[in-house]
N, C-alpha and C positions, 0 to 999 in steps of 0.2 A: 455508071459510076458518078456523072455528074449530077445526076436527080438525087441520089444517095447521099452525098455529097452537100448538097442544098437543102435538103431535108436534115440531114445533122446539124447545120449549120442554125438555120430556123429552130430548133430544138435548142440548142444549147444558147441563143439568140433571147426565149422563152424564160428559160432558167433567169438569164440572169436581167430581165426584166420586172422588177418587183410589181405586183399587182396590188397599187394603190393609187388615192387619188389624189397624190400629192404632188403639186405642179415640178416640184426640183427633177421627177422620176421623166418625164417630157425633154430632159435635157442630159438627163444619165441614165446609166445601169448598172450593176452593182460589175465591179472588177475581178472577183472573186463571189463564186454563186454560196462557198463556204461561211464570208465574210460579210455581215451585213453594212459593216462598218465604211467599206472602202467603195466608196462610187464615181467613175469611170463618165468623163466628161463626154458631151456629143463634139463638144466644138474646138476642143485643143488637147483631148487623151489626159490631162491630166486627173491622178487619182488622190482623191479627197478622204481620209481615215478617220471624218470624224460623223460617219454618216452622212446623207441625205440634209440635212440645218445645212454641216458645214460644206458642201455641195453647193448649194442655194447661195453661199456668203459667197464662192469663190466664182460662181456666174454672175453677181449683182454687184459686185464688186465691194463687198461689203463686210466690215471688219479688218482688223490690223492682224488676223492668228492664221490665214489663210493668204495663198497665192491666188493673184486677180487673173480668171482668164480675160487673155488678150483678142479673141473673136468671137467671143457673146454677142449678140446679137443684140439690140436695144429693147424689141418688146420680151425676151427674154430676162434681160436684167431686170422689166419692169415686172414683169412677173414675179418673177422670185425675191424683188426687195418689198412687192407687195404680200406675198406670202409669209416674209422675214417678221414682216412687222404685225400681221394678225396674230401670228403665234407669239410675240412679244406684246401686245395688248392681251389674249388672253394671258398670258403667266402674271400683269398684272392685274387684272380684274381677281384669276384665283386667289393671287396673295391677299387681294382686299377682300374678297368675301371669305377666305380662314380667319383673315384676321378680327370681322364680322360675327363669324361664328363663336370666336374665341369668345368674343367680350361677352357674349348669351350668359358663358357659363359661368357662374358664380358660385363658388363651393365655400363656403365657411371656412376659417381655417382658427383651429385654436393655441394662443401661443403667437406673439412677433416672432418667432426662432426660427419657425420653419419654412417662412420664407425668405429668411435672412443670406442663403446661396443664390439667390438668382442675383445677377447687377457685380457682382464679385470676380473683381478683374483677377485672381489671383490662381493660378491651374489647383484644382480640387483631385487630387487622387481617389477612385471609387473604391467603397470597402463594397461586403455583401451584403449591408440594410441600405447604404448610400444611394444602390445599383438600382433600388427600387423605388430610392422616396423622397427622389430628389421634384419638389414641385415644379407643374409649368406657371408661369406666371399669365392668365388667359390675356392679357393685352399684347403680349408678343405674338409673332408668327413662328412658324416651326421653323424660319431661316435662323429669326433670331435667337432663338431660346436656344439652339443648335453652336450657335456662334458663343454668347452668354456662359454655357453652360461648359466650355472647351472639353469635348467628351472625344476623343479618339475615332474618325468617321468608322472603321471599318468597327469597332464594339458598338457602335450606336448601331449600325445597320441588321448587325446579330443579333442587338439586343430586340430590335423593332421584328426583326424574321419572327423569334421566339415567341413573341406574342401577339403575330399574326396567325401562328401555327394554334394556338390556344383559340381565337376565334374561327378560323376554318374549321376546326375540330367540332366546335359546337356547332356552326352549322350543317357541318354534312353529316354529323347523327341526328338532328332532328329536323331532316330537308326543309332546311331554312330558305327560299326562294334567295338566288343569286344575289338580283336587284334591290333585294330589301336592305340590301349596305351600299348601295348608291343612292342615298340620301341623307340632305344636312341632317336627320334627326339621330342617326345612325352616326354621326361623325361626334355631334354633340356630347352623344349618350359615349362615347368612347375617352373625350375629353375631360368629360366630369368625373368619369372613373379613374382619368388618369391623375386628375389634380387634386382626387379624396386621399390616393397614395393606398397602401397595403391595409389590409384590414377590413376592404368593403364589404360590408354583407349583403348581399343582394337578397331583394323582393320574394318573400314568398307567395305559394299560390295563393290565398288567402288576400292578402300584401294589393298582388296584383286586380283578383277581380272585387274587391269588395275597396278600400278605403282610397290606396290610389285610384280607381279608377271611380269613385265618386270627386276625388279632387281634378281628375284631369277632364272627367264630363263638366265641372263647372266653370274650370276654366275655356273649355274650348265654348262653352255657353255665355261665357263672357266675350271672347271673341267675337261670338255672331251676334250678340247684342250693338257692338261698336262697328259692324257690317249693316244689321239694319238701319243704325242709324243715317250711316251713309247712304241706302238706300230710299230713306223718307227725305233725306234734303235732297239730294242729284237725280233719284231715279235710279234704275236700275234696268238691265235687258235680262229676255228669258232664252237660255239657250237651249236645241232639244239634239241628243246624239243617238242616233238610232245602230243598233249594231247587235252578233249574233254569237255570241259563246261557243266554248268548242263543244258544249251538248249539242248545238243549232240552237240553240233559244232566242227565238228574237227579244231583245230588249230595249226600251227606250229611258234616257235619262233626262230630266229636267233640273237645268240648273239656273240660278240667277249673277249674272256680273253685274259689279260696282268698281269705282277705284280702289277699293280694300278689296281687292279679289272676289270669285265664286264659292258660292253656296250652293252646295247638294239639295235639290228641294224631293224629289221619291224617283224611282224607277219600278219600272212598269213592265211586265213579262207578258207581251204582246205575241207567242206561238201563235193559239188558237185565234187571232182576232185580223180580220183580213187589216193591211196598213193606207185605209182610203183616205180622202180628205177630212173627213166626218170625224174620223177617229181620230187623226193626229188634231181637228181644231176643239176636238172637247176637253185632250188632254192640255191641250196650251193654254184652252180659257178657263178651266178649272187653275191652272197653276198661276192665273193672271190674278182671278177672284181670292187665291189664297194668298198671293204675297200683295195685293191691293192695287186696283187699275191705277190710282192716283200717282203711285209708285214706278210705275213700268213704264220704257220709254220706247222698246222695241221688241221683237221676237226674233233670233237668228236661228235659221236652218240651214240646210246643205240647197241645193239647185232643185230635185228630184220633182216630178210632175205632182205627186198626190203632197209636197209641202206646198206648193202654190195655188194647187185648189186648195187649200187651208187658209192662205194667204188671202183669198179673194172673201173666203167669211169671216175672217177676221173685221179686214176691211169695212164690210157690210156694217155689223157688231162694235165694233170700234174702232170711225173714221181715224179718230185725233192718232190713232198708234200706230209706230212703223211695225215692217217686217223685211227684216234685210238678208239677204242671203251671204255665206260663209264665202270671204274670201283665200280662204286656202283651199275649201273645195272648189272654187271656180278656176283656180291657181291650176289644180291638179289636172282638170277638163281639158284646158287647153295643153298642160304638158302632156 
């Protein structure tokens, strides 16, 4: 009965263990396995309702909305008031890079009138053309435009459900990859649609592959024009990432950094082709002679035995230029 016993115990010990790696969870466990909210002190039983944060605030002793435990431990509080405060540097880095993104977008607007609600200290009752066309102003953040706008939180939150359901829609009929909406361009393209108001007519196919997409090859060709240039004053390194698809296709990528960021320079479908020294240093000196030796200041690869016999004809070939090896893959060797 007592193995039984201990084994339930271990079991239900499990449950309410959350499995994360967030240092408050080292100091509690959830009080109820139902309740993700309520977490259950190691060092004085008491139970915190405001999650795992407010967990964290009542071990660091931190905050006026919370009870201080009285036997925390010191490297405990240092812990959790150092965890308090990353997640309070990231929520402001987020708020300054939306509010970053915001300023990107720039939509015309015709008419002073219709940005004449935003900044209007006076409560606005929504009709049903209001509910859709009320502009953001892109120099706010969605705290402020949220505050500005006095919208009712739980209709804002509806209203926001509602036209999150309209783009999950569209991408789980046309298996839109997940990730492709974790991205500024994706956040952008959703801002400028929201600041055009009702009426957008979006891109036809036509639209897409023929006229925008000769304006957006020249702008992103204008990009890499102000990348080269940085490249002919400072130099520039050649990076190479070798790696295998889920067909197995081996492939290798060549690319170039500057402080304006990387440039794609080809990729290379290296199957059939053994990966000796020979091969990897003709494709690096080929991409040294296209982007200009005078230009390049070094070559990075990972550790791997056949990039260092490359390394050594580099060397040979051209004394004056490094070849450095990848400090996150050497990071990962040792972990």
């Amino acid at each position: 009965m007592s193995e039984r016993n201990a084994t339930s115990a271990l079991q239900e010990e499990n449950v309410l263990k959350r499995k994360s790696d967030d240092v408050g969870w080292d100091y509690g466990s959830l009080a109820d396995a139902s309740n993700k909210d309520k977490v259950k002190c190691i060092f004085c039983n008491h139970v915190s309702t405001g999650g795992v944060y407010r967990h964290k605030q009542h071990v660091a002793h931190v905050g006026n909305v919370v009870v201080k435990c009285k036997k925390s431990l010191q490297e405990a509080k240092d812990r959790c008031k150092k965890s308090l405060e990353e997640a309070s540097n990231k929520r402001r880095e987020k708020t300054a890079r939306e509010k970053e993104l915001r300023q990107t977008v720039n939509i015309s607007r015709v008419g002073d009138d219709e940005a004449a609600c935003i900044g209007s200290a006076e409560s606005h009752k929504l009709g049903p053309i209001d509910k859709w066309t009320r502009p953001i102003d892109p120099k706010l953040t969605q705290a402020e435009a949220l505050h500005q706008q006095k919208i009712n939180k739980e209709l804002w939150k509806k209203r926001t459900h509602e036209v999150q359901q309209y783009v999950a829609r569209w991408v789980y009929n046309h298996a839109i990859p997940f990730n492709a909406c974790d991205n500024d361009d994706f956040k952008l393209m959703c801002e400028a649609i929201g600041s055009f108001g009702p009426g957008f007519e979006p891109p036809s196919k036509h639209d897409l592959r023929e006229t925008l997409l000769s304006e957006e090859h020249a702008r992103v060709k204008s990009l890499l024009q102000e990348r080269d240039a940085e490249k002919m004053k400072n130099g520039c390194s050649i990076m190479t990432d070798a790696w295998s698809d889920r067909k197995r296709r081996s492939i290798m990528n060549l690319c170039t950094n500057s402080a304006d960021g990387s440039n794609f320079i080809r990729s290379s479908e290296m199957s059939a082709v053994s990966h000796t020294s020979e091969v990897i240093f003709q494709l690096v000196d080929e991409a040294i002679e296209e982007v200009g030796p005078e230009h390049v200041v070094q070559v990075v690869t990972d550790n791997a035995s056949n990039n260092m016999g490359a390394k050594k004809m580099l060397l040979e070939k051209r004394p004056n230029m490094f070849w450095s090896s990848c400090a996150t893959h050497a990071i990962n060797l040792m972990l």
